[in-house]
Residue, then its C-alpha position, 0 to 999 in steps of 0.5 A: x437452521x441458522x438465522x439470517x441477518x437482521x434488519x440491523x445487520x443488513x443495514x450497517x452492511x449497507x451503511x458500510x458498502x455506501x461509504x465504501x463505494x464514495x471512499x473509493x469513487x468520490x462524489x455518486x449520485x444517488x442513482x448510481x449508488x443505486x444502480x452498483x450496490x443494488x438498493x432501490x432509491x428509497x434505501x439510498x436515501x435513507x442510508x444517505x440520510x444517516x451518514x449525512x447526519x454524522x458528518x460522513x457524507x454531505x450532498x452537493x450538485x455536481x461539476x458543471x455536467x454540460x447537459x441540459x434540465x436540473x442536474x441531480x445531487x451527489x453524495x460526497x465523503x466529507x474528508x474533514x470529518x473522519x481521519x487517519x494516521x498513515x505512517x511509512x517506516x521506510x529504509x531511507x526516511x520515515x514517512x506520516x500523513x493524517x489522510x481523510x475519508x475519500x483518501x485526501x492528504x490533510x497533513x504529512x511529514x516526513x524525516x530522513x534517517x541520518x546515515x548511521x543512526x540507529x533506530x531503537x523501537x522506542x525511539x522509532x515510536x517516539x518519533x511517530x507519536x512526535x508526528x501524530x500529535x502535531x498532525x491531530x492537533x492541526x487536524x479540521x475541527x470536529x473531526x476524529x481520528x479513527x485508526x493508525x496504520x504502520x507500514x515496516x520492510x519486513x516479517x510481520x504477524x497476522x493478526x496481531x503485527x508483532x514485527x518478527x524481523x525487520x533487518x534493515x532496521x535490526x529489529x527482531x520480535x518487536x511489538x511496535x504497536x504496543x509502543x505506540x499505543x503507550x504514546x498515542x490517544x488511548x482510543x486509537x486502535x494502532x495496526x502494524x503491516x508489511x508494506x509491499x502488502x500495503x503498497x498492494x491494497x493501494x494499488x489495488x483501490x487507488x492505484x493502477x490495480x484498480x479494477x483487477x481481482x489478480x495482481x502481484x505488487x512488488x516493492x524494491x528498496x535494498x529489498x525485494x517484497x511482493x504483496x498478493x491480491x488473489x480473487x480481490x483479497x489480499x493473501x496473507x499466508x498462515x501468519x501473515x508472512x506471504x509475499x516474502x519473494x526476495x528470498x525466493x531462490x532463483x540462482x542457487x549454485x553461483x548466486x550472490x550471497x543474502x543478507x539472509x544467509x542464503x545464496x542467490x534470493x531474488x533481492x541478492x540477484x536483482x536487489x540495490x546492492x546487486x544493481x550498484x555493484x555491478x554498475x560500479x558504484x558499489x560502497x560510493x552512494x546507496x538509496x534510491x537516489x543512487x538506482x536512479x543515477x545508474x538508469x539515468x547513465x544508462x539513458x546517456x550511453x554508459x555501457x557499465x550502467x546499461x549492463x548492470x540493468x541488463x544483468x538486473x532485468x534478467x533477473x527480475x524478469x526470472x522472478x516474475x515468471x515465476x511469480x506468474x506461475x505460482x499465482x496467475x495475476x493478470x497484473x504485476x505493479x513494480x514500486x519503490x525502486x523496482x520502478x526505476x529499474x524496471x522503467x530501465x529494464x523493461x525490454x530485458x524483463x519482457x525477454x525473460x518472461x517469454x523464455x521462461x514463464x509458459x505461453x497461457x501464463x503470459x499470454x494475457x499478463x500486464x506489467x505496470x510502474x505504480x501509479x501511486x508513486x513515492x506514496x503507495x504504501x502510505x495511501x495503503x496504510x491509510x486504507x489499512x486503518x479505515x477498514x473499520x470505519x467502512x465495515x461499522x461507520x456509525x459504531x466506529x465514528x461513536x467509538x472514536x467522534x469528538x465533534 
């Protein structure tokens, strides 16, 4: 027979869903803590006790409550104490935040790619140690970094983050994380990640998603990603590379040509450039500055932008039926660009979904714009970097503590 856990074991496993549960819901009190993790108060204590002790946790009374008698303590994560480094390699700019415990900014940057410029690897991770150590030296005082996280648009392997393509940049089988692990603090574990994967996670933690187990993120920029939160878990495929849906063929006798060699993927039909070209300003403008001026003239009456985002939305709205068959989500996020398409579509994207995806399929499902914003995929970043921490608070903060 197998053994069970030790009294050790069960305890870091609730050190870690204590810290978990005040990461992502911010100041408890004890009896709530007790109530969801279902621990009697003098656990609570205890654990409290400990992540106190670290520097993790501090307990302080509440915001004015309005009622009556003394009001109880609540446990608050101490941001100052433990961070990460958040980075978003996007299409348009590079992106870097420090983020503590709780999902506090402490510190970002950010810098846009000149047009034209290339983006050799190297020059790539020099840029974002460029940014790190800045924001580490700028960082509260006797706090630790304890992981870095990168979001890239494109194909990266699980577990490992080896970057098998990303096109935008023109980067094929690049290990970026080891780059940077030969420019950054030699403690620091470094993590590469798709970033409609990540633009999931925060979505699903911090965004609009909370509280759904089943929801499809879709993230647009020149294009199409798509990241899987199935029965609360992040679905990532035999080597990392689900959620590739921009390559789903979805028109493919009289499609557009993709980028990818195909014809008629669901970014070459509802992507940037097809939104652009047939609103006219295809070669004039590109970026999200540009998606957002063609709905804005749709608002105004121009019936070229308004037939471009009806042609778009049709397209859009054909490629989230089917994402509805194949995973049943009760909540599919639109971000990135996909957000202004869709704040200008959405009429044309319901319509589709009606005709197209079964009655029980739709009956109950939900379409949102990110809550989260431009910064989605950096706060997933930063989630993706703190999993540690929240599994092995103790371990981890030993491991990388300074103060």
């Amino acid at each position: 027979m197998k053994a069970g856990p030790s009294q050790e074991e069960v305890r870091q496993h609730n050190l870690g869903a204590l810290l978990r549960h005040v990461h992502f819901e911010g100041p408890t009190s004890r009896a709530v803590l007790a109530a969801e993790l279902g621990l009697n108060r003098s656990t609570i204590l205890g654990l409290v006790g400990d992540l106190a002790a670290a520097g993790l946790v501090r307990e302080e009374l509440p915001q004015e409550t309005g009622r009556a008698g003394r009001p109880s303590l609540v446990v608050r994560p101490e941001s100052g104490r433990a961070h990460v480094l958040a980075v978003d390699l996007g299409v348009e700019r590079l992106a870097a935040a420090l983020i503590g415990l709780g999902g506090v900014f402490l510190d970002r940057r950010e810098r846009q790619w000149p047009s034209g410029q290339s983006r050799e690897p190297s020059q790539v991770a020099s840029l974002i140690a460029e940014f790190a150590h800045q924001m580490l030296a700028r960082a509260p005082d006797g706090g630790a970094c304890v992981g870095v996280a990168v979001a890239v648009r494109g194909l990266v392997r699980h577990p490992d983050g080896r970057v098998a393509l990303a096109p935008n940049a023109g980067w094929q089988d690049v290990d970026l994380a080891g780059a940077l692990t030969e420019r950054l603090p030699s403690d620091l574990p470094v993590l590469v990640a798709n970033e409609a994967n990540l633009g999931a996670l925060a979505e699903h933690r911090r965004g609009i998603g909370r509280g759904s187990q089943n929801l499809v993120y879709l993230h647009g920029e020149i294009g199409i990603g798509a990241g899987v939160i199935s029965g609360g878990e992040l679905l990532r495929g035999e080597r990392g590379y689900a959620g590739e849906i921009g390559h789903m063929t979805v028109n493919p006798f009289q499609g557009r040509p993709c980028g990818c060699g195909a014809r008629g993927c669901l970014e070459a039909e509802a992507g940037e450039r097809a939104l652009l070209e047939a609103a006219g300003r295809d070669g004039l403008a590109a970026g999200a500055e540009a998606v957002r001026s063609v709905v804005a003239a749709a608002d105004l009456g121009d019936v070229t932008a308004r037939a471009a985002l009806h042609r778009v939305g049709d397209w859009l709205g054909i490629g989230i039926a089917n994402l509805a068959h194949l995973f049943d989500p009760d909540l599919v996020v639109l971000g990135g660009t996909l957000r202004d398409v869709f704040l200008g579509s959405a009429a044309q994207v319901r319509s589709r979904i009606n005709t197209n995806a079964l009655a029980a399929v739709r009956e109950k499902l939900r379409l949102r714009v990110s809550e989260l914003g431009g910064d989605t995929v950096l706060i997933g970043a930063a989630e993706l970097a703190f999993a540690e921490l929240l599994a092995r608070p103790l371990e981890t903060l030993a491991r990388h503590g300074r103060g």
